[in-house]
Structures are given as C-alpha cells and as structure tokens.
N, C-alpha and C positions, 0 to 999 in steps of 0.2 A: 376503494376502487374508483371514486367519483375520480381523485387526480388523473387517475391513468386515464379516462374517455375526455380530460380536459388537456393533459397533455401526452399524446401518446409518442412521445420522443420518450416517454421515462422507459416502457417496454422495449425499445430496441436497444437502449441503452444499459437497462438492468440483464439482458441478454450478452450485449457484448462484454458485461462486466463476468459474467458466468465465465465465456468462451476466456477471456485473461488469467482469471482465477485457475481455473481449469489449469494451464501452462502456471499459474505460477506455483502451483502445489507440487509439479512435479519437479518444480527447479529447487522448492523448500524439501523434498525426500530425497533427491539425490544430486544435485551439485555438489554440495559440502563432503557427501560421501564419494564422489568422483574426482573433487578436487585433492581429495588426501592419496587416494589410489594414484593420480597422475603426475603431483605436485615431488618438485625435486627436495623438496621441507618438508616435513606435517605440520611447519608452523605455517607454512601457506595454503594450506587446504582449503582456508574460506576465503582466498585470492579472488575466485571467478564470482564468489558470490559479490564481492567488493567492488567488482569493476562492472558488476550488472548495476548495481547503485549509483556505479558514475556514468555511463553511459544513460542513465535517467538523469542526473546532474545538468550534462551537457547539451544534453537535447532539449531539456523542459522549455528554457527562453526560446528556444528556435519556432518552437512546435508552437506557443501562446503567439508569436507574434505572427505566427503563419495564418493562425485562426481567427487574429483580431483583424487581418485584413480578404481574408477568401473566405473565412468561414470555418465553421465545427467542423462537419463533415471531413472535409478535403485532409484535414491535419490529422483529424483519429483516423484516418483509412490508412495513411503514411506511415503514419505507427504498428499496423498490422502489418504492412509490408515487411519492415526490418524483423520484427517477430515469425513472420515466414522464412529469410534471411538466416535468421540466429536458430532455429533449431533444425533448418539443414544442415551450414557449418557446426552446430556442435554435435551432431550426428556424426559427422565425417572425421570432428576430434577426437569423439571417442573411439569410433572403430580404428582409427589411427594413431592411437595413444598419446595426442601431441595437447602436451597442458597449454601451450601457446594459443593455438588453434581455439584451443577451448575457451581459455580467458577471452580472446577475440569475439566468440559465439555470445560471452557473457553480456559484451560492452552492446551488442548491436540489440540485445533484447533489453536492455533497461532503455532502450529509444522507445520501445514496445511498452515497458513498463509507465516512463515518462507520458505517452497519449493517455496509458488508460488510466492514469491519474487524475485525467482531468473529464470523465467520464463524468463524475459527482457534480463536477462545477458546470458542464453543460445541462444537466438535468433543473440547474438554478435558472435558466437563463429565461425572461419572462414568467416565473413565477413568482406570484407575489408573495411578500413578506411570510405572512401569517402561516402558509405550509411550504418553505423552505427544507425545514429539516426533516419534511416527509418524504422530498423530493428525492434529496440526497438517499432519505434511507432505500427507497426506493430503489433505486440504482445501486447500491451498496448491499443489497438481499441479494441480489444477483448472485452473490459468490455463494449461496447457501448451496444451489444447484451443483457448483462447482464442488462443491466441501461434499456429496451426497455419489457423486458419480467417479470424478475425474482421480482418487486416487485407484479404485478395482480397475479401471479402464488403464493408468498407467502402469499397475503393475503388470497387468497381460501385456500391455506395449514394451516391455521391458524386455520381452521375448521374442519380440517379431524377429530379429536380425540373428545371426551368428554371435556377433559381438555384441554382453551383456549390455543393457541401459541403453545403447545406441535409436533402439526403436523408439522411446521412449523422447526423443528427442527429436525424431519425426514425426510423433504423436502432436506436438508443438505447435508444427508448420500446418498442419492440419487444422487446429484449431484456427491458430490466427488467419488461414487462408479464410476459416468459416466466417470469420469478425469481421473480415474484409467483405466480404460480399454482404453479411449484414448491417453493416453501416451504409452502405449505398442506398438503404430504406430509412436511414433518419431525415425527419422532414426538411424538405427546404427551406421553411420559413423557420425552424432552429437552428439548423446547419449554417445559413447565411449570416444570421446573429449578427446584424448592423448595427453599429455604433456611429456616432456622432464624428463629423470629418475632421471638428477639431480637437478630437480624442489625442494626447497625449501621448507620444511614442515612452517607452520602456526607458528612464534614463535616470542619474542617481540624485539628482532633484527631487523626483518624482516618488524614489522610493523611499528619500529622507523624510519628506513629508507623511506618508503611510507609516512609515515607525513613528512619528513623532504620535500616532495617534494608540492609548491605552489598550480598546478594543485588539488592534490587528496586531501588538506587541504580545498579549496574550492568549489571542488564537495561536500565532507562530510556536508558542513556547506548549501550549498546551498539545497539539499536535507531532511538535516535535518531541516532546518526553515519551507521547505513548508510542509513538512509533519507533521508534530509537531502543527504546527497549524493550520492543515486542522481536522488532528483527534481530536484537543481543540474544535474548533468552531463544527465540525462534530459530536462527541457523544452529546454534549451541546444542539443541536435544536432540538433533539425529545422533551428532556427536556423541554426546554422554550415556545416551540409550546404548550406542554403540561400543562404546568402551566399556558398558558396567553386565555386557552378552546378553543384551536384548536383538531378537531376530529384527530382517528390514522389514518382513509383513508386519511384526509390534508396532515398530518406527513412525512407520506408514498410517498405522492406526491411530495412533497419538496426533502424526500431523494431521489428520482427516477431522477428529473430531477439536484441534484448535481453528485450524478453521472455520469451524461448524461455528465455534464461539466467537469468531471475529465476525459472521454476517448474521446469525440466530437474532441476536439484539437488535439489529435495526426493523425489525418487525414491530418494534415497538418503539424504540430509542427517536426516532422522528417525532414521534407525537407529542414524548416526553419533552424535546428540545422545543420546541412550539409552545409546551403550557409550563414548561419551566423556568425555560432560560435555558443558555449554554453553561454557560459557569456550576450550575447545580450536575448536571448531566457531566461535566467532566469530573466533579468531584468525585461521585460514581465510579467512573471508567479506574480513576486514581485508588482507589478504595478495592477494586478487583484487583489491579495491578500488585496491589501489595499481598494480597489472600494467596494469590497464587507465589508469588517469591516464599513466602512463610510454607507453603506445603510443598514447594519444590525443595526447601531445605531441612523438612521433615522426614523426607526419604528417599528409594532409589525404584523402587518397586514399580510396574509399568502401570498402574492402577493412578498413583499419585503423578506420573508423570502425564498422563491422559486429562486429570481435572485440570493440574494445575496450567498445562498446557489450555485447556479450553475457558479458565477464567483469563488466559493471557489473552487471548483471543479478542473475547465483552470485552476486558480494559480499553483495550487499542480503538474497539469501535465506537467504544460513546466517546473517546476523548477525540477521535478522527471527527466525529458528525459534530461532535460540541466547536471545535477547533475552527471546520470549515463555512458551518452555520454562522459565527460570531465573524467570521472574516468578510462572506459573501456580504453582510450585513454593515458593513465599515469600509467599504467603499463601492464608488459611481461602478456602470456597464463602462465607463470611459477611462477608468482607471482599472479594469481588471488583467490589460493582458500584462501589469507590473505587480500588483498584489498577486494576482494567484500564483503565477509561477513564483514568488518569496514564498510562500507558502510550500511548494515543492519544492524548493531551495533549498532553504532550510532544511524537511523531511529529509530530502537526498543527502546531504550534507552528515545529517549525523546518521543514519542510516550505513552509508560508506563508512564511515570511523569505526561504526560497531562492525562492522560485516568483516571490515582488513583486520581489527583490533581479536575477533571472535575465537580465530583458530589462534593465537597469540598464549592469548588467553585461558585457554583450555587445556594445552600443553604445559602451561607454567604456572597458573591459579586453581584451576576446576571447575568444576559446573557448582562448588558450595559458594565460591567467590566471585561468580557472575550474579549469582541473585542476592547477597550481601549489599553489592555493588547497587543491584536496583531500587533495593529499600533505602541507602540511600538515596538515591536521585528522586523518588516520589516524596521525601521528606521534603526534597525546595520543590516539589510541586504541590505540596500542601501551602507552602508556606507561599506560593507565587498566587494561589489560587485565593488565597485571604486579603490578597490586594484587589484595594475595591475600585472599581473603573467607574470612572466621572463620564455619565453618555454626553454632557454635551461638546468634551472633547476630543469624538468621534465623528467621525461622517456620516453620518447618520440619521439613523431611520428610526432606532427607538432601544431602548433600554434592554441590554439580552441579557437582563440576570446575574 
C-alpha cells in the first residue's frame, strides 16, 4: 500500500485497466462466436478478432508519440474515445447483421486496446528501479475486478436489445465512456511525463540500436511468446467449447476464470520480479504455459478446459510483467516513445497472425493441434530463455536476472 499513497497514478490507472478488461472479456466471449454467425466462411470467423489486433498495430506508434510530446493523459483518454466509437458501431453491426460493419467496429477498438497497453508503462514513469514490477502489477491487478464482475454483467447485457449480443456491445461504450472520465483524474505531474527536448524522435536508427541491446531483444521475444499464445489458445476455446456442446454460460465461465488467472498473479508476481529478476519469473509464466497445453490435450470436459484455461492466463502474466520489467529497465525516459511501442509491435504483430491464423486453424487442425503447436513454441522459449545476457551490453541500470 505504501507505493499507492507514493504514487497514486497507480489507483486510477489499475481502475482504468479494470474499466478495458471489462470490454475486453466481452469481446474474448463473443466476437469469435459472432464472427462465425456473420462471417460469409467459418474460416473467417476470427476476422474481427484479427483486425481488432491490427487496429492496435496501427495506432500504437501514433498514440507513444502523441504522449512523448503532450503527455499520458491526453493520449489514453483518445483511446477511450475510439473504444466508445467501436462498441456503438458494433452494436449497430450486429443488430444489422453486416460482418463488414462489424470487422470495422473491430479495427477502431484495438486503437482502444493499443492506449490501454500502455497503461502498465505509465504506471513506470518515475518510479524508481527497485519497485518497478510492483508498479506494473499494480496496474495489471486491475483486470482481477474485471475477471470478478464484467462477465454476469455482459451476459445480462446480452439482453438489453431485441437483437441477441447487440446490448452487449453497448455495454462497451459505457465502459470506455466510464475510462474517459477517469483518466481526466490522472495526475498532471504523470500525465505531463516531460522528457528531455533532445529526446530522440521514433526513427530506424534508433530502433537498430535498442535491438542491438541483449536485455530488450529478450523482453520483446519473452512477451511476445506468452502473448501470442495466450491469444491462439484464447480466441480458440470459445470455439472448441462450442463445437464439442458446451453451453455460452460454460464458455463464459471458462473465460471468466482465465481471466482471473491472467491478473490473480500479479498480486504477487511484482514483488517476485523485484527480488528475482525477470528472466526467473518468465521461466515460471513458461512452465504454466506448458501445464496448461498438456491438460488441455488430456481432454474435452469443461472442468479441464476452466484450469487449463486459468493456468493460460498466470503464463501470460508473469511473462507479460517479466517482459515489460526487463525492457522498461534497458532503456532512457528519452528512448521510450521507440522502445515501448517495439514492445507492442511486436505483441500486436504476432497476436494478429494468431487471431487471422485461429479460425483457420480450427476448421482444418483442431483444438488437439493448436496446443501441440504451443508445446512447441515454449520449447525455443526455454531454449531462448538459457541465453545468458551480458548487463553491460545493456542500457542500463542493473542486472535483471
């Protein structure tokens, strides 16, 4: 509690993370099942979840550079806007059955998604080293709120309209209207978050130099593994739940409590990454990732598909906190508005692959050959994770493990 009365940017920020989470639980229970319903393929069904990833793609650099020169504030309220935007129009998709319309609604909440990504990294901004990754968790518990309320409350939103799910979609714009007016309470002296006039604009100099360094080559990859395969296995189970006659309240339940397992850990996982290092804490998150792939191919049952969904969850988040911890930490406040957004670059990057590749996938493999698929990929991140980083070829501040 001492951080929060030292920095209470983390409270409005661990809030606004709740109010996102919120929205985006509802878009992980039923996008993918409204995209198959509206989609002229069943192999495009997870289209609009794909194009919600790129519309986080394309907005991230806008949105870091908007903020390295007006400030935090200004740039996450912009992002509530399009999020107020995206679940009127996809409100108006749905009751209009227009998959068009819909994908559209997608593109303009991953601008939504792209702010509150960066939610974690404001909560870094003048705190010193030592509680970093309590900051971040901080702000990243937010979503437990969200995991606890926002799916009973979307499934009564489900209902509000004539036309199924539509509410639900209004339910959205409500939220992020709430985000909007709670960010107008983040402090100004974080909000403003001034950097140095000869701070470096965003440019591929700049970023060749940040890869050349061990540290933030391995944040990137560690972040992108767990995320990338959290959102593969993640849009996939409504799917599989659904094709193997599990009801959507089951569905529902399953995503409620992965959720629960994506923010539950940061209750503790901050403190870990402070007296551990990042690298041990991703080892972890890696180590879940794989518990859950092995009992998701042990059976079909909604019982297994609840854990192993909520170890997906912990995977994602230590390797999220380990990821953003080891980056914030490898480079200057003068080099952040290029590092961080490679950081959601990346995420968004493979993120998109999975989410287009997902419905693909599921039609022509199964839900046994998407987690096949992940025990490999956490094989090269075991094997990525045994490479040992030389701190003083980092920018750096001190040796993270």
């Amino acid at each position: 509690m001492m951080i929060l009365r030292r920095h209470p940017q983390l409270a409005v920020l661990s809030a606004a993370q709740a109010l996102y989470w919120s929205c985006s639980i509802i878009g992980i229970a039923l996008t993918a099942l409204i995209g198959q319903r509206l989609a002229p393929s069943s192999l495009l069904a997870t289209l609009p979840l794909a194009l919600l990833v790129l519309g986080n793609l394309l907005a991230v650099g806008a949105l870091a550079r908007w903020m390295q020169q007006r400030g935090r504030r200004r740039g996450l309220q912009r992002g509530a806007v399009f999020g107020i935007a995206a679940g009127l129009l996809a409100a108006y998709a749905v009751h209009a059955a227009s998959f068009l319309l819909f994908c559209g609604a997608m593109l303009l909440l991953g601008v939504y998604q792209a702010s509150a990504g960066f939610y974690r990294f404001a909560a870094l901004d003048g705190v010193d080293a030592r509680y970093k990754g309590r900051a971040a968790a901080w702000v990243v518990a937010g979503g437990i709120a969200a995991a606890l309320f926002a799916p009973g409350v979307a499934l009564h939103a489900v209902n509000w309209f004539a036309t199924p799910m539509a509410g639900a979609y209004v339910f959205i714009s409500v939220l992020a209207l709430c985000a909007l007016v709670l960010l107008s309470w983040l402090p100004e002296s974080v909000s403003a978050a001034p950097v140095s006039a000869k701070a470096a604009p965003s440019n591929k100099a700049l970023r060749r130099e940040l890869w050349s360094r061990p540290a933030i080559r391995q944040a990137l990859s560690i972040t992108a593994c767990g995320h990338g395969l959290m959102i593969l296995v993640m849009n996939a189970t409504p799917l599989a739940m659904h094709g193997h006659g599990h009801a959507l309240g089951t569905s529902t339940q399953v995503i409620q409590w992965h959720v629960l397992g994506m923010f539950l850990p940061s209750l503790v996982a901050g403190s870990l990454v402070d007296r551990w290092g990042a690298r041990p804490v991703a080892w972890t998150g890696a180590l879940l990732l794989t518990a859950s792939a092995a009992l998701a191919l042990s059976g079909l049952s909604a019982t297994l598909f609840l854990i192993s969904s909520l170890l997906l969850g912990a995977g994602w988040n230590l390797m999220l906190l380990a990821g953003t911890t080891l980056l914030t930490l490898a480079h200057s406040p003068e080099e952040r508005a290029t590092a961080q957004p490679m950081m959601e670059w990346t995420n968004s990057a493979v993120a998109a692959i999975m989410s287009f590749s997902c419905g693909a996938l599921m039609q022509t493999l199964g839900w046994q050959a998407i987690n096949v698929f992940a025990l490999v990929v956490l094989v090269g991140v075991a094997w990525w994770l045994c490479r040992p980083i030389n701190a003083s070829q980092n920018h750096p501040i001190r040796n993270t493990g």
